[in-house]
ZAMARKE-545407 format. One record per residue (C-alpha): residue number from 1; x, y, z. Coordinates in steps of 0.5 Angstrom, whole numbers. Example, Ala and Ser with C-alpha at 12.3 -4.5 7.8 and 13.67 -1.06 7.14 Angstrom:
BEGIN
fivo loke:1&east:25&north:-9&up:16
fivo loke:2&east:27&north:-2&up:14
REM end
This chain:
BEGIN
fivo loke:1&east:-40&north:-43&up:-44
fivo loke:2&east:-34&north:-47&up:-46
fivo loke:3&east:-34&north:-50&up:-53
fivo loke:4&east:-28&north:-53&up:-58
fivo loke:5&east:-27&north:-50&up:-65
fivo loke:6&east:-26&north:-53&up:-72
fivo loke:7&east:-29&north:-60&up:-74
fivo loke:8&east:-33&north:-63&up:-68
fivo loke:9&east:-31&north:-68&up:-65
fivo loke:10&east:-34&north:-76&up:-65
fivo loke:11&east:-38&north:-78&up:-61
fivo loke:12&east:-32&north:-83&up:-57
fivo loke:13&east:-33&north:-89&up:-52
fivo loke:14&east:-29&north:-86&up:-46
fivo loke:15&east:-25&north:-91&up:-41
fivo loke:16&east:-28&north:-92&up:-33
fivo loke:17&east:-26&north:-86&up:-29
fivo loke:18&east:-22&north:-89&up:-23
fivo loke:19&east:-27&north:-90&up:-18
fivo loke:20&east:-27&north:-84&up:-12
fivo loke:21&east:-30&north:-89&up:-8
fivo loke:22&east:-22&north:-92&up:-5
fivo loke:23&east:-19&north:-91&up:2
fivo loke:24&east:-12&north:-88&up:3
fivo loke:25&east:-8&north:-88&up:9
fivo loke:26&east:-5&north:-82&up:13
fivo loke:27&east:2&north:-84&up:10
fivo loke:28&east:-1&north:-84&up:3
fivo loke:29&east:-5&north:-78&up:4
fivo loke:30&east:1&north:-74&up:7
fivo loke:31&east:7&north:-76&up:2
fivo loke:32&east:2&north:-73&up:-3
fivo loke:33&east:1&north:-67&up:-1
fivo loke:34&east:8&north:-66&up:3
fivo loke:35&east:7&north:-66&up:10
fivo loke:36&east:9&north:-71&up:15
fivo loke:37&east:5&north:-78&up:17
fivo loke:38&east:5&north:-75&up:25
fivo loke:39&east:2&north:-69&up:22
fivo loke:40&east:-3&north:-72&up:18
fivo loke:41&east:-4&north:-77&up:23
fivo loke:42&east:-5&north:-70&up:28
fivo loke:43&east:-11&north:-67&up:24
fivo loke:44&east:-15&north:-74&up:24
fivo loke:45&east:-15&north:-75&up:30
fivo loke:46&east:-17&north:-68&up:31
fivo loke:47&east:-23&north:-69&up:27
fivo loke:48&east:-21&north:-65&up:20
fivo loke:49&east:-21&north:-70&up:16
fivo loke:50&east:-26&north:-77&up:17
fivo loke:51&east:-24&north:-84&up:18
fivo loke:52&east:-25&north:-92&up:19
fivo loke:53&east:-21&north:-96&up:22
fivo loke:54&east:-19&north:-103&up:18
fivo loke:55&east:-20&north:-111&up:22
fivo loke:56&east:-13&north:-109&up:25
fivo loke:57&east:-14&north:-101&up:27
fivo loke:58&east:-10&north:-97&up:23
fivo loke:59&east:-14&north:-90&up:20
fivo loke:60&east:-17&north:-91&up:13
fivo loke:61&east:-19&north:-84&up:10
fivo loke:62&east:-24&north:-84&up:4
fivo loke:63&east:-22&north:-81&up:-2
fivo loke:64&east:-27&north:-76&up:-3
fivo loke:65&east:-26&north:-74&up:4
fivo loke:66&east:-19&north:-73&up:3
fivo loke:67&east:-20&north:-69&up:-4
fivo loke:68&east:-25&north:-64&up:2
fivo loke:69&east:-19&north:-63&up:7
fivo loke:70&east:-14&north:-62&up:1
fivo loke:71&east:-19&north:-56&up:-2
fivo loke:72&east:-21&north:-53&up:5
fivo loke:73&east:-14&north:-53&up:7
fivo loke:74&east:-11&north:-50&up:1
fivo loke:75&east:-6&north:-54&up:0
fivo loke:76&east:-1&north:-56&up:-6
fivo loke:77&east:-3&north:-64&up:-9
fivo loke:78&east:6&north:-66&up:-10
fivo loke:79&east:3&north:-73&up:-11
fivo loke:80&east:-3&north:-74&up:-14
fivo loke:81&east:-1&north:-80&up:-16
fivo loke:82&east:0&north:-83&up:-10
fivo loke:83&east:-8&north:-82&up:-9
fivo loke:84&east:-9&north:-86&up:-15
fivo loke:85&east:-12&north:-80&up:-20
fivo loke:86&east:-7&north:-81&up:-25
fivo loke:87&east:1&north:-79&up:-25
fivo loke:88&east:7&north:-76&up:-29
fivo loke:89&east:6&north:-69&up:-29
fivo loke:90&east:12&north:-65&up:-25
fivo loke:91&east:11&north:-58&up:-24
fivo loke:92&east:18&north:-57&up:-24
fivo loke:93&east:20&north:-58&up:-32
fivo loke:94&east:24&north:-51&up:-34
fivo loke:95&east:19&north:-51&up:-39
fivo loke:96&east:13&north:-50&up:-34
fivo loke:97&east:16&north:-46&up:-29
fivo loke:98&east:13&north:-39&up:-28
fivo loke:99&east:8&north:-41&up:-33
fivo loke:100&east:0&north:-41&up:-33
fivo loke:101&east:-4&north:-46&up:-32
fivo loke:102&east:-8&north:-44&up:-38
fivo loke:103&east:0&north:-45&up:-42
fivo loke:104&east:1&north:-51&up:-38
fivo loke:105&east:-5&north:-55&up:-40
fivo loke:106&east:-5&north:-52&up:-48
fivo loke:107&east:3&north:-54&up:-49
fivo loke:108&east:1&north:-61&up:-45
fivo loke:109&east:-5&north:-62&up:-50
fivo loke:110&east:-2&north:-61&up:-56
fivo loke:111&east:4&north:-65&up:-54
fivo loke:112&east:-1&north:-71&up:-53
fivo loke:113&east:2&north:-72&up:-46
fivo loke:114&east:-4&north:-74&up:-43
fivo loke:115&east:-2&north:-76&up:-37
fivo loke:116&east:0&north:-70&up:-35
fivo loke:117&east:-5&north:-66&up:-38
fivo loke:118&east:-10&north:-70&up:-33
fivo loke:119&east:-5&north:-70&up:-28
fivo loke:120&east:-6&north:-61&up:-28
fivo loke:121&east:-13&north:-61&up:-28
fivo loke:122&east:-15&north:-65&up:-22
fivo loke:123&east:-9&north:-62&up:-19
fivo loke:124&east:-12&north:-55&up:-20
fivo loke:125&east:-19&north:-57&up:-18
fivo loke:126&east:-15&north:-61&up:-11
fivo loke:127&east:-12&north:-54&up:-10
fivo loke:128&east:-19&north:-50&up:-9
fivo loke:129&east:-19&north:-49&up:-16
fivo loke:130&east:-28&north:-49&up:-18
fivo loke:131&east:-30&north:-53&up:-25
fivo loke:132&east:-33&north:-47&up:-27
fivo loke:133&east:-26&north:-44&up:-27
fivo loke:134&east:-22&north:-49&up:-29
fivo loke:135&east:-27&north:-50&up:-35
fivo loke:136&east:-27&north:-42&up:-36
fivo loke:137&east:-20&north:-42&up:-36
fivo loke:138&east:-15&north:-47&up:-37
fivo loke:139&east:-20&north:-52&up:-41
fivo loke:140&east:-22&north:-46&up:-45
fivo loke:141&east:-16&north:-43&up:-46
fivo loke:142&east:-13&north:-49&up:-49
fivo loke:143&east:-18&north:-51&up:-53
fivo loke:144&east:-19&north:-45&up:-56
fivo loke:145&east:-12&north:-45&up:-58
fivo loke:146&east:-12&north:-52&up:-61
fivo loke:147&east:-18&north:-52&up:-64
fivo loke:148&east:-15&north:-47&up:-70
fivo loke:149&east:-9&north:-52&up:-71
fivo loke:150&east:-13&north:-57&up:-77
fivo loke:151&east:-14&north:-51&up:-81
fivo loke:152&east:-6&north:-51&up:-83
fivo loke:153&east:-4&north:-57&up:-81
fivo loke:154&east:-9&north:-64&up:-82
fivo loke:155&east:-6&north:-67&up:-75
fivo loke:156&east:-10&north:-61&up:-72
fivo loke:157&east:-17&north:-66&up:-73
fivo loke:158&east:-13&north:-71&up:-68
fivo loke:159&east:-10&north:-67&up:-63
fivo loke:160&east:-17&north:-63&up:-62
fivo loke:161&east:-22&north:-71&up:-62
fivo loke:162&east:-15&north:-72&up:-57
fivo loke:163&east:-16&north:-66&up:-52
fivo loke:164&east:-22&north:-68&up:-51
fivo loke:165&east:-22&north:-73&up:-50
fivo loke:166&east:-18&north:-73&up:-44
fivo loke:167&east:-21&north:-66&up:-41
fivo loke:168&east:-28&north:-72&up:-42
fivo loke:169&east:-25&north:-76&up:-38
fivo loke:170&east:-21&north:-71&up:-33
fivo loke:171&east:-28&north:-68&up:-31
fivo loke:172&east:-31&north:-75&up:-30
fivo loke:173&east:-26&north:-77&up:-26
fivo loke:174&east:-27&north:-70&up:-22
fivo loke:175&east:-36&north:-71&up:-22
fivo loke:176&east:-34&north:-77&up:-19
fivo loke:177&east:-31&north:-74&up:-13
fivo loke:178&east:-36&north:-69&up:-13
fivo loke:179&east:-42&north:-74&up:-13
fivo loke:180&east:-39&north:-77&up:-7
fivo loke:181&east:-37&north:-72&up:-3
fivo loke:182&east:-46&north:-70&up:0
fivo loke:183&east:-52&north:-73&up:-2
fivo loke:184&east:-55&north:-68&up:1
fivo loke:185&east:-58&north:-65&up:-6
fivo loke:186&east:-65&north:-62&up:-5
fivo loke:187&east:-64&north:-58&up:-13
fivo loke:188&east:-66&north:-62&up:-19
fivo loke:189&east:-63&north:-59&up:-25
fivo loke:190&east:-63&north:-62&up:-33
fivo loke:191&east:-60&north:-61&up:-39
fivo loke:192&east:-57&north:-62&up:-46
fivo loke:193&east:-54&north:-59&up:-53
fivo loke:194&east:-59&north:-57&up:-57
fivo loke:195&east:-61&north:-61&up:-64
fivo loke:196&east:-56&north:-61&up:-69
fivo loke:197&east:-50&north:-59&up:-63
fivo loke:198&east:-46&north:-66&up:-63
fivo loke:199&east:-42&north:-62&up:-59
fivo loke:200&east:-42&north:-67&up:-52
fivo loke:201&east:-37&north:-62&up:-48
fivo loke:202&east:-40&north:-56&up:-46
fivo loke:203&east:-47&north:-59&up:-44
fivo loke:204&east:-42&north:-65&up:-40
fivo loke:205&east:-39&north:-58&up:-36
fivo loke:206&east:-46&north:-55&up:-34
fivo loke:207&east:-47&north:-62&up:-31
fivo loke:208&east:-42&north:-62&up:-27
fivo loke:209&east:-41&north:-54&up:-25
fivo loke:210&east:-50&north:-55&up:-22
fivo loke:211&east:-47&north:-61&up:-18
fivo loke:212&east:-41&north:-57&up:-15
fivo loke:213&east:-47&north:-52&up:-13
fivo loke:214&east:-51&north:-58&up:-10
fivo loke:215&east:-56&north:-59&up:-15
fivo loke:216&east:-58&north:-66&up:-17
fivo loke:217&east:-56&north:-66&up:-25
fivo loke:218&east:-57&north:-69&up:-30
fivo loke:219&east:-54&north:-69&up:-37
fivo loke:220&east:-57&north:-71&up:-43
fivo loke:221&east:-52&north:-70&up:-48
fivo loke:222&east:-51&north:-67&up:-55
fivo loke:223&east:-56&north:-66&up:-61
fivo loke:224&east:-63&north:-67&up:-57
fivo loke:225&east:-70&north:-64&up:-60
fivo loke:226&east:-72&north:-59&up:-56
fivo loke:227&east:-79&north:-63&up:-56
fivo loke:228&east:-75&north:-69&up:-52
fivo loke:229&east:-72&north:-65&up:-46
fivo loke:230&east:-79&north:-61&up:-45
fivo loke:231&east:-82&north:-68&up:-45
fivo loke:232&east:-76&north:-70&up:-38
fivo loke:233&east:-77&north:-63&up:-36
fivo loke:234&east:-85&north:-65&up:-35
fivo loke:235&east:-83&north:-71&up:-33
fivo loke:236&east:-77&north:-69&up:-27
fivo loke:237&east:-80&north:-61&up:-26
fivo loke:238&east:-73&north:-59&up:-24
fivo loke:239&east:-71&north:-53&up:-22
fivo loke:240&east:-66&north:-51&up:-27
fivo loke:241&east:-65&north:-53&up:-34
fivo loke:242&east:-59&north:-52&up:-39
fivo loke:243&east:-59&north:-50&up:-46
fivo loke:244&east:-51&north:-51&up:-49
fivo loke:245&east:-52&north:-48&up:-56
fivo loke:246&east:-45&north:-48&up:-60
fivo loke:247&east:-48&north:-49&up:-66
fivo loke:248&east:-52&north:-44&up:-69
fivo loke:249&east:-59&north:-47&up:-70
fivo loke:250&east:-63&north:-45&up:-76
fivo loke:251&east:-70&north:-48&up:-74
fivo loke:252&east:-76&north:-43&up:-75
fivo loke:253&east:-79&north:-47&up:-68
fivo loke:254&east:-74&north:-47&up:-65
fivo loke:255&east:-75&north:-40&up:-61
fivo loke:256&east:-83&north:-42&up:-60
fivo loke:257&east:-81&north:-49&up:-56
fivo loke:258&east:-76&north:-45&up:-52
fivo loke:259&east:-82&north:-40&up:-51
fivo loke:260&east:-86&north:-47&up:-49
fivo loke:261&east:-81&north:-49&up:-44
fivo loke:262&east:-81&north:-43&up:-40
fivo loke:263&east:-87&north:-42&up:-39
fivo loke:264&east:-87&north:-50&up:-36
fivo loke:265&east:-81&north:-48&up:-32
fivo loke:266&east:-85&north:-41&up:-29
fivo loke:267&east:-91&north:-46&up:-26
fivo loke:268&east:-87&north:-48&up:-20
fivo loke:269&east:-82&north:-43&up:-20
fivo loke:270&east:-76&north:-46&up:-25
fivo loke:271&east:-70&north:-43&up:-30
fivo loke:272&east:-67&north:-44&up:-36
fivo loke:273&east:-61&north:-42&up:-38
fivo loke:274&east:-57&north:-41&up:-45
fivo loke:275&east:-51&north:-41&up:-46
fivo loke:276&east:-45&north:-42&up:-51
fivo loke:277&east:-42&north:-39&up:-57
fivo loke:278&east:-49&north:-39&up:-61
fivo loke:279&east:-53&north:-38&up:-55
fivo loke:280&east:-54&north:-30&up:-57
fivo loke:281&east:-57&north:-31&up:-64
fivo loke:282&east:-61&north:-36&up:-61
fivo loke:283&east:-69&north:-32&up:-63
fivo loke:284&east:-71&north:-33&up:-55
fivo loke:285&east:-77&north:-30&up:-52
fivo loke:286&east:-76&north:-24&up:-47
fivo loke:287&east:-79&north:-29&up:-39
fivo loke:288&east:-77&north:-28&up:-33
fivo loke:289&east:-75&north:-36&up:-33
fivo loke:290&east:-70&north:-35&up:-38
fivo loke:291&east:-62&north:-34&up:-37
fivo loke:292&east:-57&north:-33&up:-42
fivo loke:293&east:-50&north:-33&up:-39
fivo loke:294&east:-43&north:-32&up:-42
fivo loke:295&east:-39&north:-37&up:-38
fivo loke:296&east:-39&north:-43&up:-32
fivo loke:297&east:-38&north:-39&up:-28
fivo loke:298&east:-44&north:-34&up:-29
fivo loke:299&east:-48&north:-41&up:-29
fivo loke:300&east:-45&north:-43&up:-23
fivo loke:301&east:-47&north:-36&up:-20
fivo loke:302&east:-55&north:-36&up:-23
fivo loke:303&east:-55&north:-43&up:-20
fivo loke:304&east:-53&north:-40&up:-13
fivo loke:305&east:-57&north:-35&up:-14
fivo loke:306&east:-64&north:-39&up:-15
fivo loke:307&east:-62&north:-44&up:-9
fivo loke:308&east:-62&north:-38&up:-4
fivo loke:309&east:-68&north:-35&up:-7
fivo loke:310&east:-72&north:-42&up:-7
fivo loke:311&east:-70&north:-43&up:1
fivo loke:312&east:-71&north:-35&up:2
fivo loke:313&east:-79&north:-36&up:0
fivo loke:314&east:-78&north:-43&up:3
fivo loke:315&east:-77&north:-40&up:10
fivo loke:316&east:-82&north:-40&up:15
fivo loke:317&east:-87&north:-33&up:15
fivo loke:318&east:-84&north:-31&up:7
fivo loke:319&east:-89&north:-30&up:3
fivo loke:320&east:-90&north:-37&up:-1
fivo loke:321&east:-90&north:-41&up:6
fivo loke:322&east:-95&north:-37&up:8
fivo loke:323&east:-99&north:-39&up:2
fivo loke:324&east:-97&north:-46&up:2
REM end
């Protein structure tokens, strides 16, 4: 899974995302993504995209709304600022054209051209793009790149506490719009950075990546003693659980508490999933509840693949349902 390299960053108070709980109107929508009002206003009354109707009549969509029709529908975000994410960056600067989006988000970075670097991540993301993928990739790629700047030049340690901030804030500001979108989450997942591990983005990620799966998450942040999350995870009896390691963890007891937290995961049917830089050092116990994965988007995928089993034994005349 995604980790920034170099010295960890501090732990920062981050500014309130915007909120995804506004409406916009049929005009606002269609000029930020480069259609015409009367299209716009087709599609609605259509029933593609959902509406109310302010004191005077006229058509209102909820953002997240508009967020679900732009993805389903493929199209490109030409405004973003018009929804009010954010604003500045233009994709047709010379300096971008025909570049990756991995080059795009790095160059923005390390520029300090944080508008524009929130612009692109919430643009890719409006545009199909998953959080596992845009973590997997753009995010990752950049700060990979930056992360190795500070061992020559001292600036280096602003440039990376900076990205990560505002890739901190990016995600947050795509959580939202994913928490808004379905409250039809019957999966329950919790996770964290183990003790020691002040790394706070990786575990932030996994959170959102199980929310776009339709789990329930929650996020417990960096550096928690194992003892704590297993006393949560009794507490909640979640599905899934996560582990971001970045950090090596020397612990003699570190690989008996994971032990201890599988076999309380296997009592109703739970998982476990490891990841990060460190995650293969880890002494882990061989379990049939215990995953490591190599990326956002392997989590995503074992997060999908243990819903579908959980609604196969689920199902009626399956085996579980029999005995149950």
């Amino acid at each position: 899974m995604i980790c920034t390299c170099g010295i960890p960053p501090p732990h920062i108070q981050h500014r309130r995302a915007p909120p995804v709980d506004r409406f916009v109107s049929p005009k606002e929508l269609a000029s930020a993504i480069g259609v015409s009002e009367s299209s716009l206003k087709r599609w609605v009354d259509g029933g593609l995209l959902e509406v109310t109707r302010t004191a005077g009549g006229h058509r209102r969509i909820p953002l997240s709304s508009a967020v679900q029709f732009i993805r389903s529908r493929g199209h490109t975000v030409i405004r973003p600022e018009v929804l009010g994410i954010t604003s500045g960056f233009s994709d047709t600067d010379e300096d971008f054209l025909g570049k990756s989006p991995e080059y795009k988000l790095t160059e923005l970075l390390k520029a300090g051209k944080l508008l524009e670097s929130r612009s692109l991540i919430i643009s890719l993301f409006m545009e199909g793009m998953s959080v596992a993928e845009i973590a997997d990739g753009p995010v990752s790629h950049a700060l990979d790149a930056i992360g190795t700047i500070w061992h020559d030049d001292e600036r280096g340690i602003i440039i990376e506490h900076r990205s990560t901030e505002c890739c901190v804030y990016s995600l947050n500001i795509l959580r939202g719009m994913i928490e808004s979108s379905t409250n039809s989450r019957q999966m329950k997942a919790i996770g964290c950075a183990l003790e020691g591990d002040p790394y706070m983005l990786p575990s932030l990620i996994a959170s959102i990546v199980l929310l776009e799966n339709d789990y329930e998450s929650t996020n417990l942040g960096p550096d928690l003693p194992l003892e704590v999350l297993r006393g949560e995870v009794k507490r909640m009896r979640p599905e899934l659980v996560w582990l971001s390691a970045t950090v090596e963890n020397k612990s003699p007891d570190i690989g008996a508490s994971i032990e201890e937290l599988c076999h309380d995961l296997l009592t109703w049917g739970g998982m476990m999933v490891i990841g990060g830089r460190s995650a293969l050092s880890l002494p882990v116990p061989e379990s049939p509840a215990l995953k490591i994965c190599s990326s956002m988007q392997s989590l995503g995928e074992t997060a999908r693949w243990l819903a579908q089993s959980r609604a196969a034994d689920d199902a009626p005349g399956s085996e579980s349902s029999k005995a149950s």
